[in-house]
N, C-alpha and C positions, 0 to 999 in steps of 0.2 A: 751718750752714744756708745760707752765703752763697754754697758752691758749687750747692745744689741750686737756690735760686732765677737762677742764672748758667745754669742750660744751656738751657732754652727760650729766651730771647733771642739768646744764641750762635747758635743753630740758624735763628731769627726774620734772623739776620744773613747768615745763609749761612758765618757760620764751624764747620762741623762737624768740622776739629781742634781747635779750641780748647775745644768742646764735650765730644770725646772723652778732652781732657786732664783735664776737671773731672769728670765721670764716672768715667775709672780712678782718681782720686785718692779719690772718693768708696767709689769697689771695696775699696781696699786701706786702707781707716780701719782695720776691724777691729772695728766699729760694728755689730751688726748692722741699727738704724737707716738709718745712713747706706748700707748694702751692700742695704738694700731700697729706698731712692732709685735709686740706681743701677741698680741692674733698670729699675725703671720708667722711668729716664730713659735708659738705651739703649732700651726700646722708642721713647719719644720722637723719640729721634737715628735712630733703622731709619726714622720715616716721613719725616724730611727729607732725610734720605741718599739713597732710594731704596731701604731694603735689609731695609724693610719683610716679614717670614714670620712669617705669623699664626699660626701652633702657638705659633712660638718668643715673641712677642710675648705671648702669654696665658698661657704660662707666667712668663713675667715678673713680669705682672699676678697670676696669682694668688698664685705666691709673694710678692710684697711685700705684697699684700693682707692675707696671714695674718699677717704683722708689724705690719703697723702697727694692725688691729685689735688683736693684743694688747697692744700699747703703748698704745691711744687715742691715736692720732696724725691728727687731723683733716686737716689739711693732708696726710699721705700717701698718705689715702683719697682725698681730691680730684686726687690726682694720677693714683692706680691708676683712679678713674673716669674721669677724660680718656683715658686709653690705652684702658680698656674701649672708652668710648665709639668712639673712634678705631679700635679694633678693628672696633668694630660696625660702625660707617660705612661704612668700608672693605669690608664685607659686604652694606651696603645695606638694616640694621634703624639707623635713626637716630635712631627712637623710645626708644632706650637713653639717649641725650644727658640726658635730662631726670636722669637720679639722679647722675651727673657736677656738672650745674649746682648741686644743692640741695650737695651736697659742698664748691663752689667758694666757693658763699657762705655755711655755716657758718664754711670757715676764713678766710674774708677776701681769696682769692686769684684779684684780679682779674685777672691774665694767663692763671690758668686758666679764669675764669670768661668773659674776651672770647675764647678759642679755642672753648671749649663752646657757646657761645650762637650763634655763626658757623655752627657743625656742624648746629645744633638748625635753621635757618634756610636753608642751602643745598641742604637738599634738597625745599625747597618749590617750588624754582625748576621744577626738570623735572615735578613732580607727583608722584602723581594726586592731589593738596589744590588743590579748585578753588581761582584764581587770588583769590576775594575773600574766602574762608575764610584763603588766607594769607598774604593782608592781614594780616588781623585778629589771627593768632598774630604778627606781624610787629608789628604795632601794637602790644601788649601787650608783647613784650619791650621795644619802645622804651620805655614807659612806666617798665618795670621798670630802663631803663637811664640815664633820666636824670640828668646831670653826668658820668658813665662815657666819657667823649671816644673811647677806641678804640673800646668797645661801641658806642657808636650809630652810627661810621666804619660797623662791619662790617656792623652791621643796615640802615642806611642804602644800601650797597651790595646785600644781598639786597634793601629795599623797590623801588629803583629796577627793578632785575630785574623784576620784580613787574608794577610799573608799566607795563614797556614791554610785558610779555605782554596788557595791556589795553587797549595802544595809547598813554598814553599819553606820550611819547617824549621830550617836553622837560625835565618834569619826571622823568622817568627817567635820562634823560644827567645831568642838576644832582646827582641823589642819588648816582649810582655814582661820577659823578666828586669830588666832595665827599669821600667815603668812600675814597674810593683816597687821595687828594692828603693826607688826615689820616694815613692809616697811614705813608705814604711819608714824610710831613715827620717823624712819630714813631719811624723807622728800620726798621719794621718790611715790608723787603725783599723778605721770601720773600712774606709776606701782600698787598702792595701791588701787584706785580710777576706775582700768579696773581688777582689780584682784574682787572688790567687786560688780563690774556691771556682774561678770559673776560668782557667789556666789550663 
C-alpha cells in the first residue's frame, strides 16, 4: 500500500517519473488489487502530466471500480471517486465531488479528502452560486474542516476568492495568501503554484 499512497504526492511534487515508476511497479504485482490502484492512479498521473482523455480515464475508473467493490476496498473507492469526480470536473458537473468526499472520509484519506473538497469549492468561484450562497457552502466545509491544516489552506483560498467577488479585498488578499503560503511551506507545488497563478 505504500506505493499507492506515494503517487499523489509525487505528482503534488511535480515528479511524474517518479510517480510513473510507482505505478508500473504497481502494474506488474500481479495483484489484482494493486493492478486496480494503478489504473486509477494513471488516471491521476494523465491529469498532472497533461495527458488527461477522458474515454480512457473512465475506463480506468470503472474498471478499478468493479474491483475494489468486490473486494470492499474502501480506500479504492475513494480513490475511483476522486478520478470520477476529476472526471466530472473536468466536464464541468462538479456536483459529482460530493460522493468522492463521503468515500474520502469513510476511509480516513485526507489527501484525497483535501483534493475533493478544493474541487467541490472552486467551482463556486465563477458561479452561477450567488456569491453569498457560497459563502455559506464555503463556510460549512470550513467548519467540517477544522484542525485539517491543508483543508482549510485550500478552502481558505476559495473563501478569499469569494470575498473579493464582494469587494471585500483585504481580507481577501490575507485568506488567499495564507492559503497559498501553507500549501507551499507543506510542498505541495503543483497545488500552491496554480492556487497563486490564479491569485
Amino acid at each position: 500500500a505504500g506505493l499507492v499512497d506515494l503517487v499523489d504526492p509525487l505528482c503534488q511534487a511535480g515528479r511524474i517519473d517518479d510517480a510513473r515508476a510507482a505505478v508500473l511497479e504497481l502494474e506488474q504485482s500481479g495483484e489484482p488489487r494493486y493492478e486496480a490502484y494503478a489504473g486509477v492512479l494513471r488516471c491521476l498521473m494523465g491529469f498532472y502530466a497533461g495527458e488527461h482523455e477522458r474515454a480512457e480515464a473512465q475506463a480506468l475508473v470503472d474498471a478499478a471500480r468493479a474491483v475494489f467493490q468486490e473486494l470492499g476496498d474502501e480506500l479504492g473507492l475513494a480513490y475511483c471517486e476522486h478520478q470520477q469526480a476529476g472526471i466530472s470536473w473536468a466536464a464541468l458537473r462538479a456536483e459529482e465531488t460530493r460522493r468522492g468526499i463521503e468515500h474520502a472520509e469513510r476511509a480516513g484519506a485526507e489527501h484525497l479528502l483535501l483534493e475533493l473538497s478544493g474541487w467541490e469549492i472552486t467551482p463556486l468561484v465563477p458561479g452561477p452560486v450567488p456569491v453569498d450562497e457560497a459563502l455559506r457552502i464555503t463556510d460549512a466545509a470550513l467548519e467540517r474542516s477544522v484542525g485539517r491544516l491543508l483543508l482549510e489552506a485550500r478552502l481558505w483560498t476559495g473563501r478569499g476568492r469569494l470575498l473579493a467577488m464582494r469587494g471585500d479585498f483585504e481580507a481577501a488578499r490575507e485568506l488567499v495568501q495564507a492559503g497559498i503560503g501553507r500549501a507551499l511551506d507543506a510542498g505541495l507545488l503543483v497545488d500552491g503554484t496554480a492556487a497563486t497563478a490564479l491569485a
